[in-house]
C-alpha positions in Angstrom: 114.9 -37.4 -33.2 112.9 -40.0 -33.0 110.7 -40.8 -29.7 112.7 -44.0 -28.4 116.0 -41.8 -29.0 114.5 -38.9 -27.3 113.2 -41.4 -24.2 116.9 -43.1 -23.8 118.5 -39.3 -23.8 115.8 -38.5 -21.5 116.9 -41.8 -19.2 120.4 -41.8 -19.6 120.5 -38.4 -18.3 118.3 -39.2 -15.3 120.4 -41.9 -14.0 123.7 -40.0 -14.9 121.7 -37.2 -12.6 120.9 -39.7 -9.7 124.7 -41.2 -10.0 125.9 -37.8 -9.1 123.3 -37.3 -6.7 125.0 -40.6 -4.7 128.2 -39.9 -4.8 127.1 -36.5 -3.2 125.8 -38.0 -0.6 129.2 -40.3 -0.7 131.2 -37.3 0.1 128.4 -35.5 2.3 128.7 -38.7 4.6 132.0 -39.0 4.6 132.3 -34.8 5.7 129.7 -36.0 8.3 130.9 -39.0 10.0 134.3 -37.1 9.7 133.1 -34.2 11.8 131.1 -36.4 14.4 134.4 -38.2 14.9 136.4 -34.8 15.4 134.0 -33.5 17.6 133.5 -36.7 19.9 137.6 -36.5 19.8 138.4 -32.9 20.9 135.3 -31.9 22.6 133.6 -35.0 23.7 130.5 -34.2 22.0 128.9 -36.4 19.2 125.4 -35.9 17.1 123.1 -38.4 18.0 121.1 -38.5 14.7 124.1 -38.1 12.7 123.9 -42.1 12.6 120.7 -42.9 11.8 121.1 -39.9 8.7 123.8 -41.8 7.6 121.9 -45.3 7.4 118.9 -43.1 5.4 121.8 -41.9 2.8 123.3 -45.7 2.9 119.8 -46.7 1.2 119.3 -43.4 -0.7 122.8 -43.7 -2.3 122.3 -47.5 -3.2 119.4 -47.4 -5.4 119.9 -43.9 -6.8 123.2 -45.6 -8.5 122.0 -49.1 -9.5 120.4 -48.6 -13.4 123.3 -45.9 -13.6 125.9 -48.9 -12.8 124.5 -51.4 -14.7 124.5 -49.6 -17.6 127.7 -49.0 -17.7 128.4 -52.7 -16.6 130.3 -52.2 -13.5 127.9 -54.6 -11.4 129.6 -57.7 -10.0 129.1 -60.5 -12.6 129.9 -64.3 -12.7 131.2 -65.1 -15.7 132.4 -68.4 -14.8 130.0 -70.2 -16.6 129.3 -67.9 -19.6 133.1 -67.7 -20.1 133.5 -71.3 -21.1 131.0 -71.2 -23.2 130.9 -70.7 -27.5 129.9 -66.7 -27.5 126.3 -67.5 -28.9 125.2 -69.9 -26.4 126.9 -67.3 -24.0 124.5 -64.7 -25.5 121.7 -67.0 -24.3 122.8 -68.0 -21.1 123.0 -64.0 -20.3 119.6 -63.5 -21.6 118.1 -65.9 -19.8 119.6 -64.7 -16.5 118.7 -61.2 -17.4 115.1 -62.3 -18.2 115.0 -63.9 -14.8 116.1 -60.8 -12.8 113.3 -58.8 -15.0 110.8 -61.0 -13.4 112.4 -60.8 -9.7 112.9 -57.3 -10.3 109.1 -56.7 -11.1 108.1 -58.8 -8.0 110.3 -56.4 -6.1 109.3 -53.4 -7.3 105.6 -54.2 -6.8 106.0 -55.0 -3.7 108.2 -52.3 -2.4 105.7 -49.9 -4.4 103.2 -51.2 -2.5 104.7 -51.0 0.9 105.7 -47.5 0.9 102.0 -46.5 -0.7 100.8 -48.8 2.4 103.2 -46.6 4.9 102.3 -42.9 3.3 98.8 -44.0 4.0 99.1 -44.9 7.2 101.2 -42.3 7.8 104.1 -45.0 9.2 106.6 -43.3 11.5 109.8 -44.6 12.0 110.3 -45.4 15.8 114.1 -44.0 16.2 115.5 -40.5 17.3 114.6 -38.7 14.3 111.1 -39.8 14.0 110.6 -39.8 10.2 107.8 -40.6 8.6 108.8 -43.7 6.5 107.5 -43.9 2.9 110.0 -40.7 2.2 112.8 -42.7 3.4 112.0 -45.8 1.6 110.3 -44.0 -1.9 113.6 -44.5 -3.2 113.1 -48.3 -3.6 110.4 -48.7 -5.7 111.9 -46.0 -8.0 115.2 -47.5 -8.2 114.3 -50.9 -8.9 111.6 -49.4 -11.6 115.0 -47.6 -13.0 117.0 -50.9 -13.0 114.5 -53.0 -14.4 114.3 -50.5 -17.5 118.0 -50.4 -17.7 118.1 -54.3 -17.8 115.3 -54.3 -20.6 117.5 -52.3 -22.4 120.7 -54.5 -22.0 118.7 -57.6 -22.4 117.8 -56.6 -26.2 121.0 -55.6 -26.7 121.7 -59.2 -25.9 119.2 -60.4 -28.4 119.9 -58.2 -31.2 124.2 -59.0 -30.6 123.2 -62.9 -30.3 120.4 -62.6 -33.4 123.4 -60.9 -35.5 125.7 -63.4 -34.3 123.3 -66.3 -35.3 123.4 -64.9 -39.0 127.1 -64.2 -39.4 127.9 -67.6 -38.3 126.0 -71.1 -38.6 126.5 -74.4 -37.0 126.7 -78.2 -39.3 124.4 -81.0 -37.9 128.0 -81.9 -36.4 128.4 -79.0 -34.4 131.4 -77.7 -36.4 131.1 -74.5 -38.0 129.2 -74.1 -41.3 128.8 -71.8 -44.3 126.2 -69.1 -45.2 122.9 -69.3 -43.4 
């Protein structure tokens, strides 16, 4: 096996592993919020930090699912555009956008990397009932968008290699109508 093979096992199996990890915490919110309600209900009793653990597992849950999603492409997509066009100039459009979100994904990963090393140094605690310190709650982030933009690398030269195979099956006349043999 060779090492790129052995890396994208290695990933795939991570983000498979943090996909079921949020839809754990899918169910273990639901149980939660479930229970709170019964309680409040039948014995007029509710857990105060009940809420604020579900926002925590509202975050966790978001970014431990997101290179896991996109690589099995059921992300919202706009294919309004890229639908009306020919597929190779579709190809490019798509790379492009993809290219872009590498770039916004980098600026948001730096930055959220370096707010939560900026909060464990500080040691920045959350001022709500639970009193966390922060940078646990927020650690996710940084790894998440890391995740995604490594995913989206991944699809984007899938992209390039579909729309450089493309380019060679099929060329284009001065004219714009379809040609012979490259």
């Amino acid at each position: 096996m060779k090492v790129s093979e052995r890396f994208w096992a290695i990933f795939d199996r991570t983000i498979t592993a943090m996909m079921a990890m949020a839809a754990a915490l899918i169910v273990l919110d639901a149980l939660a919020v479930t229970v709170d309600v019964l309680m409040r209900k039948f014995f007029g009793i509710t857990c105060v930090y009940l809420f604020e653990m579900t926002e925590f597992s509202l975050l966790w849950m978001t970014f431990l699912g997101t290179a896991w999603i996109m690589k099995n492409n059921n992300h919202i997509r706009v294919d309004l555009v890229v639908n009306r066009l020919n597929p190779r100039h579709g190809a490019i459009v798509i790379a492009v956008a993809s290219i872009l979100s590498i770039l916004v994904l980098m600026l948001m990963t730096g930055y959220s990397a370096w707010l939560t090393w900026h909060d464990y140094q500080t040691h920045f605690i959350l001022s709500t009932i639970l009193r966390p310190l922060k940078w646990p709650v927020e650690i996710i982030i940084p790894i998440g968008f890391l995740l995604l933009i490594i995913q989206l690398m991944r699809d984007t030269y899938g992209q390039w290699a579909n729309w450089k195979a493309f380019s060679k099956r099929h060329t284009v006349t001065l004219d714009g109508t379809p040609g012979g043999e490259p």
